[in-house]
N, C-alpha and C positions, 0 to 999 in steps of 0.2 A: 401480527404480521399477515397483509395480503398474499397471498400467493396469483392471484386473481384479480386482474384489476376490472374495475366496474365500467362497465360504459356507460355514457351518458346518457339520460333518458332521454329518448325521445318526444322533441314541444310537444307539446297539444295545441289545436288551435280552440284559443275561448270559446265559450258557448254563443252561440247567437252571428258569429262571423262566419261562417259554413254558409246559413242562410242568407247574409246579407246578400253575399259575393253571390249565390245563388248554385252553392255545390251542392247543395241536398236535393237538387232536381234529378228527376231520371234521365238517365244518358248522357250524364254528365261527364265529360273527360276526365281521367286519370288528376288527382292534385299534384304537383309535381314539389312545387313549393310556395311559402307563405310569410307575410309579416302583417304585424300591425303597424300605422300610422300613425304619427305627432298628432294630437289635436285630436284622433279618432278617425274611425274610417280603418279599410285593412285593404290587400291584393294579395290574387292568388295567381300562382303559373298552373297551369295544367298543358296538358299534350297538345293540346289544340289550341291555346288561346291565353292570355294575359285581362285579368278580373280585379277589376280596380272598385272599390264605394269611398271616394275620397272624403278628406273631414267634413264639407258642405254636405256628404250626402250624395252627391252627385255617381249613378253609376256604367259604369263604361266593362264591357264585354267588346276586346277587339283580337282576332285572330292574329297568330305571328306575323303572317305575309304583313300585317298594316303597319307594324313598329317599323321605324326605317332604322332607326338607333337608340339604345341608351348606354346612356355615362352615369356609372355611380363614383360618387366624390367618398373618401371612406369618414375623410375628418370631420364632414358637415354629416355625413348618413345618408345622403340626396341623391336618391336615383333619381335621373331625369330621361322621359320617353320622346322621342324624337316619331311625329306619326307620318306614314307614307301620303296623308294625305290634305295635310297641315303645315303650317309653320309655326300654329299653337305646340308648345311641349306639355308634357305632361309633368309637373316635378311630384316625386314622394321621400316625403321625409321619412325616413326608416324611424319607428321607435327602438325595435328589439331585431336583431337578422337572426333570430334562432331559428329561422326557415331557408334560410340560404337563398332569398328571392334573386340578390343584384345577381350573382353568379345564376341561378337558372334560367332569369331571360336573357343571358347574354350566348350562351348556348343556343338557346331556341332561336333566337333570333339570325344569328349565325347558321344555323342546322335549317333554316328556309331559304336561306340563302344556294343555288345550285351555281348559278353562272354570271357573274360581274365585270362590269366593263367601264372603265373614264371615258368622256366623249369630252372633246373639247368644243366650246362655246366662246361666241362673242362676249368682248368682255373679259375675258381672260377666266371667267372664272367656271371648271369642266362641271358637266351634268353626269349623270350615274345611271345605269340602265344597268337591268338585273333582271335574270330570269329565277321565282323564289317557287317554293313549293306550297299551294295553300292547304288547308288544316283536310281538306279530301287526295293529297297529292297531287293533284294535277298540276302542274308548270303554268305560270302566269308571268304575264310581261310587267316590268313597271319601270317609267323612268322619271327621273329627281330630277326637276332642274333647278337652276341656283336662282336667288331673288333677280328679278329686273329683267329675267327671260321670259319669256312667252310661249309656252307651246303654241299657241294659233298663228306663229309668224312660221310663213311655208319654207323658207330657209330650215330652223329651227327644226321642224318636224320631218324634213328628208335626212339630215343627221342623224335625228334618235332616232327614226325606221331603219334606216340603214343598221346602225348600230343593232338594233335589238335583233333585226334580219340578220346579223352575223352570229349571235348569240343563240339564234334559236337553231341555225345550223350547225353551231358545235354543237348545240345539246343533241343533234339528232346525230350527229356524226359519231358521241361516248353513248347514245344510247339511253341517254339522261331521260327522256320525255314515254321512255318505256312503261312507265307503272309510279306507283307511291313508295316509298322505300319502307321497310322494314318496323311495324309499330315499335313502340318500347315497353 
């Protein structure tokens, strides 16, 4: 009879994955969490940034401020990254979540997030403007527009200034653009 129950051990991450991802470098962020990849390949979250070496090999080092979204699907395993600066996604197939990746960029990604706003657009369909915190704290502007918009149309661009100009005055009004908040 237990009197004591055991906790789980804690994953390790395989050998040679640290390196891929490129966590064995000095000054490297906090790991926060981890998996490996269908096919090969692994991502890591850290404090700072989302570390991808997909099954091609392919690797991507992108700070939170860049993710605009992801959706993890639970039944397929499929987290899918949505980037600030693309309409390429990023899909990963989960092998094993014993690292709890979908849940920790979904936090990060949320937690850069300080001030958002819907703007509506021609078209019917609204644009997104957000003031997020990048991986130095600093307050940075960015705004999303939906396919078939333009930013270089001068309509368009007096919108999201306006928009982002009311965004950057609440943040000065809570105080929000004060400092970096609180490491973890």
């Amino acid at each position: 009879m237990k009197l004591i129950p055991r906790l789980p051990r804690k994953a390790v991450m395989p050998e040679g994955m640290s390196e891929s991802l490129g966590l064995d470098e000095p000054g490297t962020p906090r790991l926060l969490a981890w998996s490996i990849l269908v096919g090969g390949g692994a991502a890591a979250a850290t404090t700072r940034d989302l570390r991808i070496v997909t099954p091609r090999g392919e690797r991507m080092v992108r700070s939170w401020d860049a993710v605009d979204q992801a959706v993890w699907e639970q039944n397929s395993r499929m987290l899918v990254i949505w980037w600030v600066d693309t309409r390429k996604t990023t899909p990963l197939e989960i092998q094993d979540d014993v690292g709890r990746l979908p849940e920790v960029v979904r936090e990060r990604v949320q937690s850069s997030v300080v001030l958002s706003a819907s703007v509506p657009m021609p078209r019917g369909k609204p644009a997104r403007v957000a003031l997020r915190r990048d991986p130095d704290g600093q307050l940075i502007a960015q705004s999303i527009l939906p396919p078939g918009v333009k930013a270089e149309d001068p309509r368009v661009r007096a919108v999201i200034e306006a928009a982002l100009a009311d965004l950057w005055a609440d943040a000065g009004e809570r105080e929000l653009n004060a400092g970096a908040p609180p490491a973890l």
